[in-house]
LUMRODREN-247624 format. One record per residue: residue in three letters; x, y, z of N, C-alpha, C in turn. Coordinates in steps of 0.2 Angstrom, whole numbers, plus 5000, padded with zeros to 4 digits. Layout:
<zados>
ALAXYZXYZXYZ;...
</zados>
This chain:
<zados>
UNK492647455943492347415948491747455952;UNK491247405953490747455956490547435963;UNK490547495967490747485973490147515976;UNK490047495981489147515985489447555990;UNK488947595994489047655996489147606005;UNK489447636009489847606015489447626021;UNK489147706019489047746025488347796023;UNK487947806027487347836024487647906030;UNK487547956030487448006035486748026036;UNK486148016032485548036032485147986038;UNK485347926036484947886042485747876049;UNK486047896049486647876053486947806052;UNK486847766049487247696046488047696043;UNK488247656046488747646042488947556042;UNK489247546036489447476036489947446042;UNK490147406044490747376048491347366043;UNK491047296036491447296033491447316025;UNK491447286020491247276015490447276013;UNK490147336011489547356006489247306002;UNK488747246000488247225998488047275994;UNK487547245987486947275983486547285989;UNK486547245994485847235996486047276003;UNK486547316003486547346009486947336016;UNK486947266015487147226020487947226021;UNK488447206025488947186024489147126020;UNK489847126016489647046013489847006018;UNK490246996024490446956029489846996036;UNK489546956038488946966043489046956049;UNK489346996056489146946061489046956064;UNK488946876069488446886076488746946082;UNK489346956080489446996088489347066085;UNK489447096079489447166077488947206082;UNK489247266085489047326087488847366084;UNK488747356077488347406074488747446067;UNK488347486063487747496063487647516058;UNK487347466051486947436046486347466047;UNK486047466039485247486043484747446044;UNK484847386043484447336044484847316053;UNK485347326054485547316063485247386066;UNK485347426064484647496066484047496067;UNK483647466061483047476060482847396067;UNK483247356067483147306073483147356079;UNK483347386082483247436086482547486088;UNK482747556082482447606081481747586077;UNK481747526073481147516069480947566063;UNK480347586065480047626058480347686060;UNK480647736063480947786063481447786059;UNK482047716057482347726051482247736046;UNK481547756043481147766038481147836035;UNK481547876041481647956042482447966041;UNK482648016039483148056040483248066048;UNK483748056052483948066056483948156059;UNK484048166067483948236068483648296065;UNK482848276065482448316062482548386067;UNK482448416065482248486067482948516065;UNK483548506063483948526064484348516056;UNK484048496054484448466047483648466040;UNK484048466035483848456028484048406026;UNK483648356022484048306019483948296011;UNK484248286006484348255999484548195999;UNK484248165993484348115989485148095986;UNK485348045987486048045984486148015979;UNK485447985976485247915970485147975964;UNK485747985961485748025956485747955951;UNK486247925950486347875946486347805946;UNK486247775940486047705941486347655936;UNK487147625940487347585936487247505936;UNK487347495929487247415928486547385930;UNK486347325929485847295930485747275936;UNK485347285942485147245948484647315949;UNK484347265954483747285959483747375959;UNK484347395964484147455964484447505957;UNK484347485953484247505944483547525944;UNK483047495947482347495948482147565951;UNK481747595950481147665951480647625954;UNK480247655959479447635960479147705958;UNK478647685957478347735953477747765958;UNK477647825957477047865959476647895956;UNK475947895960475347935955475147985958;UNK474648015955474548075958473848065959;UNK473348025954472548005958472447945957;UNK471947925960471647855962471847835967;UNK471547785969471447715977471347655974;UNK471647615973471447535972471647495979;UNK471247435977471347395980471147415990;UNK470647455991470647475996470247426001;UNK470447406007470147336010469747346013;UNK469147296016468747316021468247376017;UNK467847396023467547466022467747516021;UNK468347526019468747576016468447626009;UNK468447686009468047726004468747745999;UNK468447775996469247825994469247905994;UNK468847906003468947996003469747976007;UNK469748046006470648086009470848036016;UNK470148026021470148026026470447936027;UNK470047906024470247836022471047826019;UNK471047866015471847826007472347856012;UNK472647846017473147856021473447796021;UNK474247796023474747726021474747696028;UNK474247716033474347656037473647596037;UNK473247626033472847596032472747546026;UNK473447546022473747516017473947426022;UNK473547386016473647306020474147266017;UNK474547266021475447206021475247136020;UNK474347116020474447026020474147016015;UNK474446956014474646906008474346826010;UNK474246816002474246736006474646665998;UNK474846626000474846595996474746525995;UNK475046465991474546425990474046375985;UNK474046315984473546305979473046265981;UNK472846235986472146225988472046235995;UNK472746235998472546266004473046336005;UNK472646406006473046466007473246456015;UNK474046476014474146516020474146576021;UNK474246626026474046686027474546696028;UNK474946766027475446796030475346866030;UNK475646896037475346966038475947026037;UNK476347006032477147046030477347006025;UNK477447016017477646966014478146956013;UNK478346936017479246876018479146846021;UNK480046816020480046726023480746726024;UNK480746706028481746696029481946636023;UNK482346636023483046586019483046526022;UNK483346466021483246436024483946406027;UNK483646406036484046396040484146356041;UNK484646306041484646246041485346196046;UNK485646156042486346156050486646186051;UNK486946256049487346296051487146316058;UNK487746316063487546316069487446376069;UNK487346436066487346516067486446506067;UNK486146466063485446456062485146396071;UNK485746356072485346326080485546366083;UNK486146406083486046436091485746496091;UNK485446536086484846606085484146566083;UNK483846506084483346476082482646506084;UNK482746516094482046546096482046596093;UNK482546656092482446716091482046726085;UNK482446706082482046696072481446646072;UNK481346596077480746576076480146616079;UNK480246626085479746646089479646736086;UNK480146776085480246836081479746826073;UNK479546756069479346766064478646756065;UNK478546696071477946676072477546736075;UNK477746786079477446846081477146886074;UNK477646896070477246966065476946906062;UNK477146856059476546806055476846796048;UNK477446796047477946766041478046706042;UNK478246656037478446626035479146596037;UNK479446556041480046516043480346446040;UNK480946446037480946396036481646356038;UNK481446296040482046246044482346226038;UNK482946236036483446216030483446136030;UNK484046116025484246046026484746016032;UNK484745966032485245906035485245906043;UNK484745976045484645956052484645926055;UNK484245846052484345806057484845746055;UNK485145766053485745726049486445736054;UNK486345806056486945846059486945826067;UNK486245816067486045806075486445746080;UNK486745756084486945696088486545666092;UNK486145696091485545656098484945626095;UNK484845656088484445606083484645536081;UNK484145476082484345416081483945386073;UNK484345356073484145316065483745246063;UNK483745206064483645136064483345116058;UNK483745076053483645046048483845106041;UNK484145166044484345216038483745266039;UNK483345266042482645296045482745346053;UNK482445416053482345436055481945416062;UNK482045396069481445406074481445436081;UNK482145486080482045516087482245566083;UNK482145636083482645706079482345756087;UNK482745776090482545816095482745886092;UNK483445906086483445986085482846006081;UNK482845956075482245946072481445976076;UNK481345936082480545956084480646026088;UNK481546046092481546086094481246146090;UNK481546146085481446196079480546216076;UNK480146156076479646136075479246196079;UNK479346156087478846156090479046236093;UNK479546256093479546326095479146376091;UNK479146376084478746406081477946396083;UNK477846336081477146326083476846356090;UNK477446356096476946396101476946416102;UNK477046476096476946546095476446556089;UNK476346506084475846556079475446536079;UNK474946586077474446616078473746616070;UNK473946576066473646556060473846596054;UNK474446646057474746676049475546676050;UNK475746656044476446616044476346546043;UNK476846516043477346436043477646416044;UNK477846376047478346326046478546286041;UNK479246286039479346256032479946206034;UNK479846186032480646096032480946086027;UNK481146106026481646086018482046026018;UNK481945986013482145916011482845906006;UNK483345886006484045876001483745796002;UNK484345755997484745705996484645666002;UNK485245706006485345656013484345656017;UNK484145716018483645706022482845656019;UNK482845666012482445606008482845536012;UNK483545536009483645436013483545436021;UNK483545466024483445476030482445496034;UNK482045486029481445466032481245536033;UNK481545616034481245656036480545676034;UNK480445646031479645686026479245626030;UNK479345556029478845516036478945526042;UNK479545566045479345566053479045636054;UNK479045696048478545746049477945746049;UNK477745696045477145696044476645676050;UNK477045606050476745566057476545606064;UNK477245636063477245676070476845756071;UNK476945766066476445846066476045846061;UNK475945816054475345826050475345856046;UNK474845916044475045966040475046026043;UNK475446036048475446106053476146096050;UNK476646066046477046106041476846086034;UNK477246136031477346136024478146106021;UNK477946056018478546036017478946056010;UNK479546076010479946086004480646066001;UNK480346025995480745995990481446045988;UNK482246035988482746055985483146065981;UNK482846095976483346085971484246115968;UNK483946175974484646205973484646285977;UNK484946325978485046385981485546425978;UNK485546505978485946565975486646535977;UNK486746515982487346545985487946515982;UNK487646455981488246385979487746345973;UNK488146295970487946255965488246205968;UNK488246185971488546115975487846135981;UNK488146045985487646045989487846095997;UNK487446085999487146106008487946096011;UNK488446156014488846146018488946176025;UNK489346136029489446186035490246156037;UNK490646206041491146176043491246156052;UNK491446086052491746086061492146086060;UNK492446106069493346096071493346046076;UNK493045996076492945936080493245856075;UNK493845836079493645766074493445716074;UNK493245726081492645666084491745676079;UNK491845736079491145776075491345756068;UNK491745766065491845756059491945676056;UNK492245636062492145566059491345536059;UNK490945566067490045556064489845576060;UNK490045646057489545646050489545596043;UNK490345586045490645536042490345496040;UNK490245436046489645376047489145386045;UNK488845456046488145466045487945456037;UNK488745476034488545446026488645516021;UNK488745576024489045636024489845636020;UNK489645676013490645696011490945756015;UNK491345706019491745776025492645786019;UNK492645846020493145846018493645876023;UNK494445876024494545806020494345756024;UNK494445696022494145656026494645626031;UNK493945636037494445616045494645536045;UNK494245496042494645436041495245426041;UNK495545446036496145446033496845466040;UNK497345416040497645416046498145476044;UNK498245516038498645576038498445626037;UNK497745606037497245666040497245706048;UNK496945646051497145636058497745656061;UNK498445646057498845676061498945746059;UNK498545796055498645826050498445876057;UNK497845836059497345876064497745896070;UNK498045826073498145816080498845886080;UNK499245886076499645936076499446006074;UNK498946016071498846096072498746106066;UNK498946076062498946106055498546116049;UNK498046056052497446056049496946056056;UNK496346116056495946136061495346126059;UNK495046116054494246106052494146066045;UNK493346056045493146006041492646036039;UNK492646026032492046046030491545976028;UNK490945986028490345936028490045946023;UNK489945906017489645916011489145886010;UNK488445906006487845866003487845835998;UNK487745805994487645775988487145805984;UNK487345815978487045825971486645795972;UNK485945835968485245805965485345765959;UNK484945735957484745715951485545695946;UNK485845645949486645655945486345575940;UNK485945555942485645495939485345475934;UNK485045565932484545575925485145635921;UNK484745645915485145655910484845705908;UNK483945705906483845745903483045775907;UNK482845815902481845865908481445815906;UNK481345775902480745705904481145665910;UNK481545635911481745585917481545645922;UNK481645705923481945755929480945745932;UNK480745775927480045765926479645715928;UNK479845635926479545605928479745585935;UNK480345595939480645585943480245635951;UNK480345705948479945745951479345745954;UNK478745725948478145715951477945635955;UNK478345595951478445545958478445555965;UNK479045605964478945615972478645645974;UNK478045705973477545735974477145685976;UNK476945655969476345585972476445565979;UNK477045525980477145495985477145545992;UNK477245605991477345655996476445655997;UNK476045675992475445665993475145595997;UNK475245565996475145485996475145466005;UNK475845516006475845506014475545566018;UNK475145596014474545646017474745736018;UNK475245746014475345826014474845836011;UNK474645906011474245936007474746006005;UNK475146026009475446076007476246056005;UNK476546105998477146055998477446115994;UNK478146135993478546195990479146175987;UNK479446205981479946195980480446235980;UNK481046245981481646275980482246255976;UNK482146315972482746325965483146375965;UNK483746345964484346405962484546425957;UNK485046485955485246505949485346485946;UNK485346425943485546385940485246425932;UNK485346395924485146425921484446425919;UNK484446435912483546455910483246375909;UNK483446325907483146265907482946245914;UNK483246225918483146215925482646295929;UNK482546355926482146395930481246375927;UNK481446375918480746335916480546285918;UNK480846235920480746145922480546175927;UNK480646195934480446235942479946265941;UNK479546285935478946345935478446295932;UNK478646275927478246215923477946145929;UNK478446115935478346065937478046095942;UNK478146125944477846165952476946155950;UNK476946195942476446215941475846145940;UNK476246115938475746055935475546005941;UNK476246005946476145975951475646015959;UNK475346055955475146105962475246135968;UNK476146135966476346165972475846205976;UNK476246235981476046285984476446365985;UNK477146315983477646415985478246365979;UNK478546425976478946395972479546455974;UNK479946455979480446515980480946495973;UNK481246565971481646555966482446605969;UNK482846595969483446615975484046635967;UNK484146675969484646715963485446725967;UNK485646725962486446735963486546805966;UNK486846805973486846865976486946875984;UNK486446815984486146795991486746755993;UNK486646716002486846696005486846686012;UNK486646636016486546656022487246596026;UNK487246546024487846506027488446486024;UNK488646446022489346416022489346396014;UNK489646436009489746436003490446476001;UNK490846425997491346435993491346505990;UNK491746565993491946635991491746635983;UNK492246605981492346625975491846605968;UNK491746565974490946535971490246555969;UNK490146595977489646635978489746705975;UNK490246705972490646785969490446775959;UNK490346705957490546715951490046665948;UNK489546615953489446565948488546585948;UNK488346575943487346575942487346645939;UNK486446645941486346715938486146755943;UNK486246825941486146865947485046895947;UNK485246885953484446885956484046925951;UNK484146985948483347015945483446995937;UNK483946965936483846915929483446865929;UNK483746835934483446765935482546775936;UNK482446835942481846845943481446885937;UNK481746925932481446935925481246885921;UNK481746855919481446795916480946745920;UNK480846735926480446685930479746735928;UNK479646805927479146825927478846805920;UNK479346805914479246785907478946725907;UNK479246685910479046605909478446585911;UNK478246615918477646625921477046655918;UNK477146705914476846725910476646685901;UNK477046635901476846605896476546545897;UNK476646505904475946475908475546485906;UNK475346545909474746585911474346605904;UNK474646605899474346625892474046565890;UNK474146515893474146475888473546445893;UNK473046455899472846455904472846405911;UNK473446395911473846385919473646425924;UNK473746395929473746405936474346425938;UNK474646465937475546475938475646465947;UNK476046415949476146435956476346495958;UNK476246495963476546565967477246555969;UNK477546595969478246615968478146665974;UNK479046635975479246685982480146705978;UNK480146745978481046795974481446805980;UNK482146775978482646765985483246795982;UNK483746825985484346845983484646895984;UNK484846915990485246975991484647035992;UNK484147005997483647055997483547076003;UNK483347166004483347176013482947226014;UNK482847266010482547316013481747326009;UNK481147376012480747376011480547406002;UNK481147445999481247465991481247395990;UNK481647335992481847285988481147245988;UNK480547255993480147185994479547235987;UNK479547275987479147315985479347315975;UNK479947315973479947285967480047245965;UNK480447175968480147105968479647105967;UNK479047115972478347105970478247115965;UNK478447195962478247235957478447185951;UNK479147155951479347125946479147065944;UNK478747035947478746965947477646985949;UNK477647015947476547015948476547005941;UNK476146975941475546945947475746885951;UNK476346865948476546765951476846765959;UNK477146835960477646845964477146855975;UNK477446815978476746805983477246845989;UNK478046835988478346855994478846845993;UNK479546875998480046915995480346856002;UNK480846805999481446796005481846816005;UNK481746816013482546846016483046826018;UNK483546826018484046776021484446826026;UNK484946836026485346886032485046946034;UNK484546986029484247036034483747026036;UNK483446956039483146946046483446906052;UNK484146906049484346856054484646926058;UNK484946976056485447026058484947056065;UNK484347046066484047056073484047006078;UNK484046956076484346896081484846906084;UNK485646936081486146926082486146976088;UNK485847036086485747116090485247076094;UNK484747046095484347056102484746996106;UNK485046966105485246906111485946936113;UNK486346966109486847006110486747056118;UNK486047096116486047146119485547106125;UNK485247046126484947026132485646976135;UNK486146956131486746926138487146986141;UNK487047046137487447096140487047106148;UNK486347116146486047146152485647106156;UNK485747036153485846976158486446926158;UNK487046926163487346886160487246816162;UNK487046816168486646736168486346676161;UNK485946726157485946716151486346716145;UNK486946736144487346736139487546686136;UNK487546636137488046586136487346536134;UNK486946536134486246486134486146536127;UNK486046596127485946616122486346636115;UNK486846636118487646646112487646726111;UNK487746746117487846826117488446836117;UNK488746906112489346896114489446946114;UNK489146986119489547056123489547056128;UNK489747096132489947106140489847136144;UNK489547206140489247276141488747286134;UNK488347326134488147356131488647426126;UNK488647426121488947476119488747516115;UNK489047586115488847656115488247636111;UNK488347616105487847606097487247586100;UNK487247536106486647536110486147566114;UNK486847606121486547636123486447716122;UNK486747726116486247786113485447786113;UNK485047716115484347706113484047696118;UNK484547676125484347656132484847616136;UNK484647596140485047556145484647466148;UNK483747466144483647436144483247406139;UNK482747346140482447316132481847376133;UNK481347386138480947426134480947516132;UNK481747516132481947586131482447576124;UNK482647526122483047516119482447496110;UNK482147446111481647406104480947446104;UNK481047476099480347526100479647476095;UNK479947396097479147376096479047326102;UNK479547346107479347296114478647296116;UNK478247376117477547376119477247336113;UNK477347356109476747346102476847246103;UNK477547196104477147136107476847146112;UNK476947156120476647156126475847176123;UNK475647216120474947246119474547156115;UNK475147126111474747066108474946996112;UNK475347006116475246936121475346946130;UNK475446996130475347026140475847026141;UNK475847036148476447066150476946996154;UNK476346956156476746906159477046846155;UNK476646856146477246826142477746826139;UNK477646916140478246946135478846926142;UNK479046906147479546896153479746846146;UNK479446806143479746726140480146766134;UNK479846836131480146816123481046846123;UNK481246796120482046836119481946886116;UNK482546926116482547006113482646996107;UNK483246936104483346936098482346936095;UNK481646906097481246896093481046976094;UNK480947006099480747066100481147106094;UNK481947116094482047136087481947126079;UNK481647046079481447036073480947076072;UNK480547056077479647096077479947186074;UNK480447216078480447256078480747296071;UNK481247266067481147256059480647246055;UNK480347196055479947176052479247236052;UNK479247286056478847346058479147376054;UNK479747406052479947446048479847436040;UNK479947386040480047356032479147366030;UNK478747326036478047346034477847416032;UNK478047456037478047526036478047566028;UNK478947556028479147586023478747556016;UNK478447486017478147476012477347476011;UNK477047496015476347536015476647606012;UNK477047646015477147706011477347696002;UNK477547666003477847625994477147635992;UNK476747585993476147575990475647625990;UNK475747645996475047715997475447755990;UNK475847795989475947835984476047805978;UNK476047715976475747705971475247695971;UNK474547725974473947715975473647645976;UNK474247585978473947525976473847505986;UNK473147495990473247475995473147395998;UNK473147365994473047275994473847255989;UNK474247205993474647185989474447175982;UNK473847115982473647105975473747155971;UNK473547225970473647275966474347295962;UNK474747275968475547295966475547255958;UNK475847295953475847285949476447295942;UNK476547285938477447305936477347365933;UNK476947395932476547465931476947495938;UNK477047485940477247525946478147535949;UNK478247495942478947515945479347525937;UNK479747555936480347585931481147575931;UNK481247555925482047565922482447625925;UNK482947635928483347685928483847675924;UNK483947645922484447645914484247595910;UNK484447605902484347555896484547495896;UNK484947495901485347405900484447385905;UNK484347395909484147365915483247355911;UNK483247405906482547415901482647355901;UNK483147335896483347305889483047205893;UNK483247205901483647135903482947135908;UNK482647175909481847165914481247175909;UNK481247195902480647225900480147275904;UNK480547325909480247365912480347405909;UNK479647475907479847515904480547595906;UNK480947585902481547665905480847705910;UNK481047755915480747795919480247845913;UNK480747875908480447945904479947905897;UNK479947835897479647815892478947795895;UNK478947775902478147755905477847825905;UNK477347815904476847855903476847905897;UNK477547895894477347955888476847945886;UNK476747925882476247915876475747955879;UNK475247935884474647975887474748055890;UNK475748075893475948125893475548175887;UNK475648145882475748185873475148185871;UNK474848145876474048145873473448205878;UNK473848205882473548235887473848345883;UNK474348335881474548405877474448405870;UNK474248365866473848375861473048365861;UNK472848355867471948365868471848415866;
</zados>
């Protein structure tokens, strides 16, 4: 069995629970104390990008070996001369080729580019109340550095203050809330994205965004997600809650209807419900119906004035990853995320999420294959955004590499949330007026924190770096959980400018699959990237028989 490493002593980390590929714990939570390095680098920022207690220590590499096939199987690769892709007035003397001078933005898009100034994008959050009650954080936190946000399904479906009339959409308050918070914060790089299911197509959500806000969002079509192969869930322990979603048209299991349900409840023995979505396309058969189904609703989506529109697919296998790369492309999406087995950010089936689809840098290998046979054939391949189990600055940095040229941006699902949890955390502490408005669930500040201080601009080493971009008297407004976004989202930029400066490449465009390598044969064999000692031989052999 192969088991991830728990505890780093070189950056100070350690897991709480169970160890991730991707670093993370596989159970995440909102009150953890610490200390992850994605709940670290929320903090300390780009100094997690160092060995901890310099002056005083030596550090080594512990990445001797490299089992089985995923992500960190991968090598980025280094050069030893050239400058590409250098921005601006930039030359390529010594004085210029420096990695902070390396540019993190991206854009993507098919007639209209959006701009984003870090290329990620969160997962999409959607009814899980983990995602309404850290909303400002992650929103106003995204809208800041200039990523990409996106509002998940069934939102307005969950809402109880949203009204309906005729099976239609025309009051959604969590919905605008979600909206409008982002918006009064960005600043023309990022997005707001709305993701569409089942329930939310019969529910009108795509005419009351459009009506209401136009194309200040981007809207995205659903096919599926890494985590589960079933639809969108969340669980309540209400059964007043559970008979409305009921009504709303919602598979609640089990169902509170039922009078030996209800006493199942009233006695203790049964304490929650879980809320189910509906299967897509259970009424076609085969990829012409899916096909002609799909761009139908494109048209239509067109027809009511989007200009911008995205899809989202899950593990699902190689027919269903081709149909998504094929339809996106002829339909002209604008972002095509592709979400691999691994990932996770809400309410899915353990066992599920443990065993079913494919795991992320397959799915992502092949997505590049496919994309590639577009492209030969002279397509316009959409831009593609690669999801699953991804968190740190190595992981955005090979995604890219793995998926170039198609590949625009790396979503994130739990390690942009894990700053939210820590900034509202550490502002109920040190405000407890606030705690209860914010969902803080500490008391005190503890040790893990005030190792860094006793306050916010002692504690987030990117608090001045916002203040400097919106003043002092509106940084009083921003929650801490977005200051600790902001303050990750520094570090990841960081460590990925330094990626890139040592692969000579200084404009994302440049990252290329030339830039990263096989640590082992299986991983060769299942990416077509070349094993580490096989890149560059041939020129090696040429350069010693000159």
């Amino acid at each position: 069995m192969l088991q991830w490493r728990k505890s780093n002593d070189v950056l100070g980390t350690a897991n709480r629970g169970n160890p991730s590929e991707s670093g993370l714990c596989t159970l995440c939570r909102a009150d953890c104390q610490g200390k992850c390095e994605n709940w670290m680098s929320s903090l300390k920022g780009r100094k997690m990008l160092y060995p901890r207690d310099f002056g005083t220590v030596t550090a080594g590499s512990s990445n001797t070996t490299h089992i089985g096939v995923n992500y960190n199987s991968l090598r980025i690769q280094g050069f030893n001369y050239g400058a590409y892709g250098l921005p601006g007035a930039l030359t390529n003397s010594a004085d210029d080729c420096i990695f902070p001078n390396v540019t993190t933005e991206t854009e993507f898009g098919a007639q209209v580019k959006t701009k984003v100034r870090v290329p990620i994008m969160t997962g999409a959050l959607g009814s899980t109340f983990i995602a309404a009650k850290y909303w400002d954080s992650f929103a106003i936190g995204a809208a800041l550095v200039g990523f990409p946000i996106v509002v998940g399904e069934n939102v307005v479906g969950v809402d109880k203050e949203s009204v309906l009339e005729n099976g239609k959409i025309i009051k959604a308050p969590e919905l605008d809330r979600r909206i409008q918070t982002y918006l009064n914060y960005y600043d023309g790089y990022g997005a707001i994205i709305v993701q569409m299911n089942v329930e939310d197509t019969r529910n009108g959500v795509a005419e009351y965004i459009i009506n209401k806000y136009g194309n200040d969002v981007i809207l995205e079509l659903k096919w599926g997600q890494g985590a589960k192969d079933i639809g969108g869930e969340i669980q309540v322990t209400s059964l007043d809650y559970a008979l409305f979603l009921k009504n709303r048209g919602y598979v609640v299991d089990p169902d509170p209807t039922k009078p030996e349900v209800q006493e199942a409840f009233k006695n203790g023995a049964l304490k929650s419900f879980a809320r189910h979505s509906r299967l897509g396309y259970t009424d076609l058969s085969n990829y012409d119906e899916v096909r002609a189904d799909f761009m139908k609703s494109v048209d239509y989506l067109r027809s009511l004035g989007y200009k911008r529109i995205s899809l989202k697919t899950g593990s699902y296998g190689m027919e269903a990853l081709a149909a998504s790369i094929k339809l996106a492309t002829d339909a002209q999406l604008d972002l095509l995320t592709i979400d691999g087995s691994g990932g996770g950010t809400g309410m899915s089936p353990w066992n599920m999420m443990e065993t079913w689809g494919v795991p992320s840098i397959l799915l992502h290998a092949k997505a590049y294959e496919y994309a590639s046979i577009l492209a030969a054939k002279g397509h316009k391949v959409v831009d593609m955004a690669f999801a699953g189990g991804l968190a740190r600055e190595d992981h955005i940095f090979k995604a890219l590499a793995l998926g170039a040229p198609f590949t625009k941006l790396v979503c994130m699902g739990r390690g942009v949330m894990i700053p939210a949890f820590v900034g509202a955390n550490i502002e109920g502490a040190l405000h407890p007026e606030r705690k209860d408005l914010l969902n803080g669930n500490w008391d005190s500040l503890p040790k893990t924190v005030l190792e860094h201080g006793s306050k916010a601009e002692e504690i987030f080493a990117g608090y001045y770096d916002i203040q400097n971009k919106i003043g002092a008297d509106a940084m009083k407004k921003i929650p801490y959980g977005a200051i600790a976004v902001w303050t990750l989202a520094d570090k990841l930029a960081g460590g990925l400018q330094q990626f890139m400066a040592g692969a000579r490449k200084f404009s994302l465009s440049q990252i290329a699959r030339t830039d990263i390598s096989s640590a082992n044969r299986e991983t060769e064999i299942e990416t077509g990237i070349p094993f580490i000692t096989d890149f560059q031989d041939e020129f090696a052999k040429k350069i010693l028989n000159s």
